[in-house]
Every structure is written in C-alpha cells, then in structure tokens.
C-alpha positions as CSV (number, residue, x, y, z in Angstrom):
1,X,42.2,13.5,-2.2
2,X,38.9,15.4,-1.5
3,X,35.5,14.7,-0.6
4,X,34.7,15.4,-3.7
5,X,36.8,12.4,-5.4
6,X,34.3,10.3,-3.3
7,X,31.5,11.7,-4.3
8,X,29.3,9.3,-6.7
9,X,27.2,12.0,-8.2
10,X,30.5,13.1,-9.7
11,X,31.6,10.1,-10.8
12,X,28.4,8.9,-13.0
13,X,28.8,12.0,-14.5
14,X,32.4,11.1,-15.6
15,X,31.2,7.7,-16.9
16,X,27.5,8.6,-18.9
17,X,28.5,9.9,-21.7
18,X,26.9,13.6,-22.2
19,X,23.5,14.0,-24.2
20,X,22.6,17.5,-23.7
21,X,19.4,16.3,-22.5
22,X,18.5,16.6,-18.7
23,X,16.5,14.0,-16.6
24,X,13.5,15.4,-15.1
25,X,13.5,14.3,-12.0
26,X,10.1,11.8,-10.6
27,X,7.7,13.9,-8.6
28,X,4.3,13.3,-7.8
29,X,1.6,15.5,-9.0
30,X,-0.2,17.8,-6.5
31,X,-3.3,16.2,-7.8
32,X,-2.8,12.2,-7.5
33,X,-4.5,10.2,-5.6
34,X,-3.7,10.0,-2.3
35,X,-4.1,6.1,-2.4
36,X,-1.9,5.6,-5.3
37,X,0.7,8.0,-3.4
38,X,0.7,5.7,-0.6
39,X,1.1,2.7,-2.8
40,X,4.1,4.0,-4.7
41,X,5.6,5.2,-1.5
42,X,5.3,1.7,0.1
43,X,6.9,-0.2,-2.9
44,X,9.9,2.1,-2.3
45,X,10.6,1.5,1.3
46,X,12.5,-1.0,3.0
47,X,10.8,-1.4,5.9
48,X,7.1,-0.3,7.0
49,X,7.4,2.3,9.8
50,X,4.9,3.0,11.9
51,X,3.8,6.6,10.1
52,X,3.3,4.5,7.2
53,X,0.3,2.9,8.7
54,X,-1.4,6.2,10.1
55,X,-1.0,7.6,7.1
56,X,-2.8,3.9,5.6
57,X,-5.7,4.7,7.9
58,X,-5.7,9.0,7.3
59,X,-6.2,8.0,3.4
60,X,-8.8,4.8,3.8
61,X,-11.2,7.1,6.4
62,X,-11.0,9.3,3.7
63,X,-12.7,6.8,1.2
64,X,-16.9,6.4,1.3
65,X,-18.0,3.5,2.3
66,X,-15.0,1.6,3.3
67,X,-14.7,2.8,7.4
68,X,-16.7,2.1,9.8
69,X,-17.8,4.6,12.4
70,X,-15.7,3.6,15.1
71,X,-12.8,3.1,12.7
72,X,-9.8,2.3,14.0
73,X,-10.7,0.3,16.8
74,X,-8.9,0.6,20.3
75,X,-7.9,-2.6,19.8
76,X,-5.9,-1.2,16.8
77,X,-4.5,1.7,19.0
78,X,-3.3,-0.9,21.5
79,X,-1.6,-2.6,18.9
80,X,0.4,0.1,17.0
81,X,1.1,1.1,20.7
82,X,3.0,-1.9,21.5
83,X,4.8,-1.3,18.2
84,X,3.2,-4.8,16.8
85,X,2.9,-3.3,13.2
86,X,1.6,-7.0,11.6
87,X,-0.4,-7.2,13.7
88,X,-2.0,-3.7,13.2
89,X,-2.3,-4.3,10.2
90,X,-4.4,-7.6,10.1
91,X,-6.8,-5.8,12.2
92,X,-7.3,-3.2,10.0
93,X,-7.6,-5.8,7.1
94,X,-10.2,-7.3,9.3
95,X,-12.3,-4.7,10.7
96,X,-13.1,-2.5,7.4
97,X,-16.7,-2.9,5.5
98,X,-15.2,-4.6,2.9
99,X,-14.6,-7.7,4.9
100,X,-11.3,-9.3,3.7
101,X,-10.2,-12.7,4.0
102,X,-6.2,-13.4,4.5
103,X,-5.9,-16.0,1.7
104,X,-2.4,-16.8,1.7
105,X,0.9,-15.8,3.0
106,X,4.2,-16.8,1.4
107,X,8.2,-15.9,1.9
108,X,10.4,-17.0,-1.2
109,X,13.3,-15.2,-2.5
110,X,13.5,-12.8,0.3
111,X,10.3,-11.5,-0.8
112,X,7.0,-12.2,1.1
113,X,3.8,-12.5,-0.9
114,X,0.4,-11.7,0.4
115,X,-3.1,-12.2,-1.0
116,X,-6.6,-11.0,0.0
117,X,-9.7,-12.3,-0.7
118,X,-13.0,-9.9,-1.1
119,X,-16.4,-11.5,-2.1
120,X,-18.9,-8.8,-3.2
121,X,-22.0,-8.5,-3.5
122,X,-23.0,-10.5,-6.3
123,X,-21.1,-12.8,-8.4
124,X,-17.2,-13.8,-8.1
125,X,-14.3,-13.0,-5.7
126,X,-11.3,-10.5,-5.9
127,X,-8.2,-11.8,-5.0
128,X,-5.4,-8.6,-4.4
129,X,-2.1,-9.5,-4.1
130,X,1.3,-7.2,-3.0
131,X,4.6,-8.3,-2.9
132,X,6.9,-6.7,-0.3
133,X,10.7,-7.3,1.4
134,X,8.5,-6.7,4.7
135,X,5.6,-8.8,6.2
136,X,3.7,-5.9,6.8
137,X,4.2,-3.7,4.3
138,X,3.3,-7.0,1.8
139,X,0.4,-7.1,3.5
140,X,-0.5,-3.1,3.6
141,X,0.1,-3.2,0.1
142,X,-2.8,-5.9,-0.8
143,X,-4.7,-4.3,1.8
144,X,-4.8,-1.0,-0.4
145,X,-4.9,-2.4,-3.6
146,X,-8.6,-4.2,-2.3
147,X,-9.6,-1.2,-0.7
148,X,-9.2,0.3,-4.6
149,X,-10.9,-2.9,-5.7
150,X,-13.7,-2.3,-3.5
151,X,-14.9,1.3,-4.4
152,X,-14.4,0.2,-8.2
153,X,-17.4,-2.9,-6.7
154,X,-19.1,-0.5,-4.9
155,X,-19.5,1.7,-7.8
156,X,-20.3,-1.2,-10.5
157,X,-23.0,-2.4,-8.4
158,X,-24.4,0.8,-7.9
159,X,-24.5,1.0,-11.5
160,X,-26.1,-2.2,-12.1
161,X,-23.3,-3.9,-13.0
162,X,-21.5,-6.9,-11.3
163,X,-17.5,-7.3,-11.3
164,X,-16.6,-10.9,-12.8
C-alpha cells in the first residue's frame, strides 16, 4: 500500500463515472462585492475567527453612511482584545448609524438563529436574519445582511421612496 491508495481525490475519480466534461472550479470574481465576499465566506466557516471580524469592520467603514466617525469604538478594541468575539460583535451591531435592535436569539438543531431589527426612516421595520453553527458568526451574518438592507433604505429614501 501507498499514499496514494489513501488518497480520496483518487478514489472519487474511480467511482464517478467519466463525462469528459471538467468542473470549473468556484472562484470569486475580482469584481464582487466585498460584502457579499464576506457573507459567502462566513456561511462556509466553522467557526468565526477573529480576522473575520476585522475584516467585518475593513468592509462596513468602507460603506457611506453606515460608520460613524469614531468607528470602532475602544470599547470594541478592548473587547476583540480579550478575545470576547460575541461580544465584539454586539457592539458593533450596536454602535453603527443604522441603529439595530437584537430581536431574538435561538439555538435548535445545532444551529443558532439570530434576527435584527432596523426601523428606518419612514414606514415599517426590517427584520435580517442569519443562521450559523456559531453564535457569533450567526450574528455577524444578520449584522451584514442589515448593513445591505440599510444602504438599499438609505437609497429608497433618498429617492423618495419608502421600503415596506
């Protein structure tokens, strides 16, 4: 026996039967959206590491109208100090001009289920939702998705128009 009788590339390759077609393999396109980027990368982790969550805030400063000046607070630098990622990331939830709500927190089936709440300007509230193997990266994920729900606000109201 070799490595290579281990090896599990070789092995699906025994079992699929052959095509002639090739797989293109999933990349990203230099042009995406660096939001979406983060999103698709967060739904494919495990666990949220601590990069994750600079890289969170690199891509939210980035966005008008969603940071404030002195964005992210020391008090959010204390916290990703002490390696208290949840925590870190309910400030940043917290302390953002869109002014989210935690509206619920759930764990069934291994998975944990967050929701945020964003009342805009105008009529009716936006409730964002991420569902995650990891408490913070649940809530990371609903905390992007609302910070896409508030630019598409932002801009609806600066056309005139109110979300429903």
């Amino acid at each position: 026996m070799s490595l290579h009788d281990f090896s599990l590339r070789h092995h699906v390759r025994s079992l699929l039967p052959d095509t002639g077609l090739r797989q293109r393999p999933v990349t990203v396109e230099a042009n995406a959206d660096p939001l979406d980027v983060l999103l698709l990368r967060l739904s494919a982790v495990r666990r949220l590491r601590e990069h994750h969550v600079w890289e969170a805030v690199r891509v939210i400063r980035e966005l008008p109208g969603l940071a404030v000046d002195e964005w992210p607070s020391p008090r959010f630098r204390d916290l990703m100090a002490a390696d208290a990622l949840v925590d870190a990331v309910i400030h940043l939830t917290s302390t953002t001009e869109a002014k989210l709500c935690l509206r619920t927190l759930s764990h069934e089936l291994e998975l944990w289920t967050c929701a945020l709440r964003y009342q805009p300007p105008g009529a009716g509230r936006l409730t964002f939702k991420a569902r995650h193997a990891d408490l913070a990266a649940a809530i990371l994920g609903a905390f992007l998705c609302s910070c896409r729900g508030y630019q598409l606000a932002i801009a609806a109201t600066d056309r005139g128009q109110f979300p429903t």
